[in-house]
One Martini backbone bead per residue (centre of mass of N, CA, C, O) as a GRO file, in nm:
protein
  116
    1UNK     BB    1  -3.193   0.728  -1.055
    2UNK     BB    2  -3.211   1.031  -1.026
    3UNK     BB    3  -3.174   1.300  -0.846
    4UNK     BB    4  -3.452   1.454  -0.845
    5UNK     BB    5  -3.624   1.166  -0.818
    6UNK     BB    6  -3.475   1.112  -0.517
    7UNK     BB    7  -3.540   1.401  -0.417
    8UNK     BB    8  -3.871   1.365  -0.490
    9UNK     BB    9  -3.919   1.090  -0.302
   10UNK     BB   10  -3.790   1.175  -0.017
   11UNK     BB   11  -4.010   1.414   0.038
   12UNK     BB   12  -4.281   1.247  -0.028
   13UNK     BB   13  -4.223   1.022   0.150
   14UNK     BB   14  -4.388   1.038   0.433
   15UNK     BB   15  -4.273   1.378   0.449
   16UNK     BB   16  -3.974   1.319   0.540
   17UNK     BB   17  -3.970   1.214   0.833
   18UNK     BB   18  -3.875   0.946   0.731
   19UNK     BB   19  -3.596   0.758   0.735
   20UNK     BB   20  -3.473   0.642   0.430
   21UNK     BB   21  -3.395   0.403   0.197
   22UNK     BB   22  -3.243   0.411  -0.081
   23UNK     BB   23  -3.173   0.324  -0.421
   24UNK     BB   24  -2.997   0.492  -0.680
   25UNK     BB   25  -2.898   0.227  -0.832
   26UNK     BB   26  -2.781  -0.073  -0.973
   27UNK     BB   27  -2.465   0.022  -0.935
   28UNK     BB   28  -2.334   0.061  -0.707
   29UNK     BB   29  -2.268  -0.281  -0.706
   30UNK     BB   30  -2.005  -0.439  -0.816
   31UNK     BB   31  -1.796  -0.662  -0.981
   32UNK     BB   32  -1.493  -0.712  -1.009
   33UNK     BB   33  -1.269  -0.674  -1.209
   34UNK     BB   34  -0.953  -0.832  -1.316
   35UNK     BB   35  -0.772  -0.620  -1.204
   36UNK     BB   36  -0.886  -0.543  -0.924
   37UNK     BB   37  -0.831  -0.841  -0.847
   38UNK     BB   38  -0.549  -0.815  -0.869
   39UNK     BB   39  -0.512  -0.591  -0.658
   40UNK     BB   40  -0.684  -0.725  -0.416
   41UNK     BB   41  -0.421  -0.951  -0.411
   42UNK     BB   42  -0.141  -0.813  -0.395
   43UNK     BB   43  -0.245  -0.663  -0.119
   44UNK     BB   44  -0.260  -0.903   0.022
   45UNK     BB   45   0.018  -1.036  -0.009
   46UNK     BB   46   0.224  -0.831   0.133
   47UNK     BB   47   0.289  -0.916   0.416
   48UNK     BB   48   0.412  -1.161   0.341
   49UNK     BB   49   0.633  -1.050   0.093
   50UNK     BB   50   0.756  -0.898   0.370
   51UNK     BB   51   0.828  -1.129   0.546
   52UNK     BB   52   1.003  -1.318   0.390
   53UNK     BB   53   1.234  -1.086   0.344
   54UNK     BB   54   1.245  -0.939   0.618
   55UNK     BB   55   1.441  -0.644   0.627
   56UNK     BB   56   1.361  -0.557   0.320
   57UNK     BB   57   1.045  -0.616   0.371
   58UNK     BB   58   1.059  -0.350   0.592
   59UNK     BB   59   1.168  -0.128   0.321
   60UNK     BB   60   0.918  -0.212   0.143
   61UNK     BB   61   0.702  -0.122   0.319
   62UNK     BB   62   0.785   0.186   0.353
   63UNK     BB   63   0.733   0.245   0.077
   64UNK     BB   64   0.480   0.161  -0.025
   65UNK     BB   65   0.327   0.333   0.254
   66UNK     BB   66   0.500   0.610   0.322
   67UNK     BB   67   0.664   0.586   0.589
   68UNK     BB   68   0.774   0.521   0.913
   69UNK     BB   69   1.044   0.247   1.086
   70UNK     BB   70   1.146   0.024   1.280
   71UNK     BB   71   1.460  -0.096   1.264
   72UNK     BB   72   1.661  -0.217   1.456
   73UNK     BB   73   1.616   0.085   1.630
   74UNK     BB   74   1.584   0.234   1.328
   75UNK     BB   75   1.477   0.480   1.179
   76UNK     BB   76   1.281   0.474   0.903
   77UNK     BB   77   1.245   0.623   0.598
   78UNK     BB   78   1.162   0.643   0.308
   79UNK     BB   79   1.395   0.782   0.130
   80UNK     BB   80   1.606   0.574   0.257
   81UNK     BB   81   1.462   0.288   0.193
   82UNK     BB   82   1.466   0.338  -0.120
   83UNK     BB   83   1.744   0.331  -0.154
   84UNK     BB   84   1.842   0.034  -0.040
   85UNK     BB   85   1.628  -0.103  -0.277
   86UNK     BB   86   1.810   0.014  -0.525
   87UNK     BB   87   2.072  -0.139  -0.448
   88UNK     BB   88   1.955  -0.436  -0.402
   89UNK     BB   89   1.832  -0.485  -0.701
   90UNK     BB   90   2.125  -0.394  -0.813
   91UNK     BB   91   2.236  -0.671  -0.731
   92UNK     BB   92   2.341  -0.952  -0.703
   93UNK     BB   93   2.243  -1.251  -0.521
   94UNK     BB   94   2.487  -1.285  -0.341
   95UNK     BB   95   2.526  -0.954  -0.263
   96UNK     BB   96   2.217  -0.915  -0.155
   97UNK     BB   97   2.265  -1.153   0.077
   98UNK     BB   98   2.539  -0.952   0.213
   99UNK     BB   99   2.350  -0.714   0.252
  100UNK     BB  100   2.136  -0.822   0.424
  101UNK     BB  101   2.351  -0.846   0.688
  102UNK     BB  102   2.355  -0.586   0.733
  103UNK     BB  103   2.294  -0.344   0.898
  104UNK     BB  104   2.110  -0.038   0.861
  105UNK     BB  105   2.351   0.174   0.884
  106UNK     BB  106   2.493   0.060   0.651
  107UNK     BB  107   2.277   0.002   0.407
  108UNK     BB  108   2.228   0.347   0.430
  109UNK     BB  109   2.514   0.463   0.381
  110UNK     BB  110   2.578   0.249   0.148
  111UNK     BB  111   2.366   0.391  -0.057
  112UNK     BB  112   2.392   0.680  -0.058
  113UNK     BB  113   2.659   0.624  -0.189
  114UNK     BB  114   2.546   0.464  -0.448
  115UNK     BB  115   2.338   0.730  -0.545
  116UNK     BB  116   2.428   0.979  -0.651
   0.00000   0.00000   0.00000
């Protein structure tokens, strides 16, 4: 149904006194895509690994979100949460280990010095 027709069986059905609910096309409600299940698949499963990985995927929530919050007592903002995950990914796994157990603010300290 086009916006014209729309709008005007909208006005002449019952005087437009009562509202009523049109569907105006058939199209409205579909079916997700395979991208788009597989995006609001990814989604609902963020929280479980932001969980699973800790205080990192804590630093994970705040990059993902945009957002800033407390880790261990200490603010953390998007800009500095950023710099740890760049230095944590770029990490060896046993290294990654030994990061993942730094303080807050060794971890965002030592961030920043290596990413010049």
């Amino acid at each position: 149904m086009s916006d014209e027709e729309y709008a005007r069986h909208k006005d002449t059905t019952l005087g437009g006194l009562v509202s009523l609910v049109f569907r105006r096309s058939e199209f409205e409600i579909r079916p997700l895509t395979a991208e788009e299940m597989a995006e609001v698949a990814h989604e609902a499963a963020a929280a479980e690994r932001w969980e699973a990985e800790g205080r990192i995927g804590a630093f994970r929530r705040i990059v993902e979100l945009h957002q800033a919050e407390e880790i261990d007592g200490v603010l953390v903002d998007h800009f500095s949460a950023q710099h740890v995950i760049a230095v944590h990914d770029a990490l060896e796994p046993d290294r990654q280990r030994l990061y993942a157990t730094w303080d807050v603010l060794r971890q965002v300290d030592a961030a920043f010095k290596l990413t010049k």
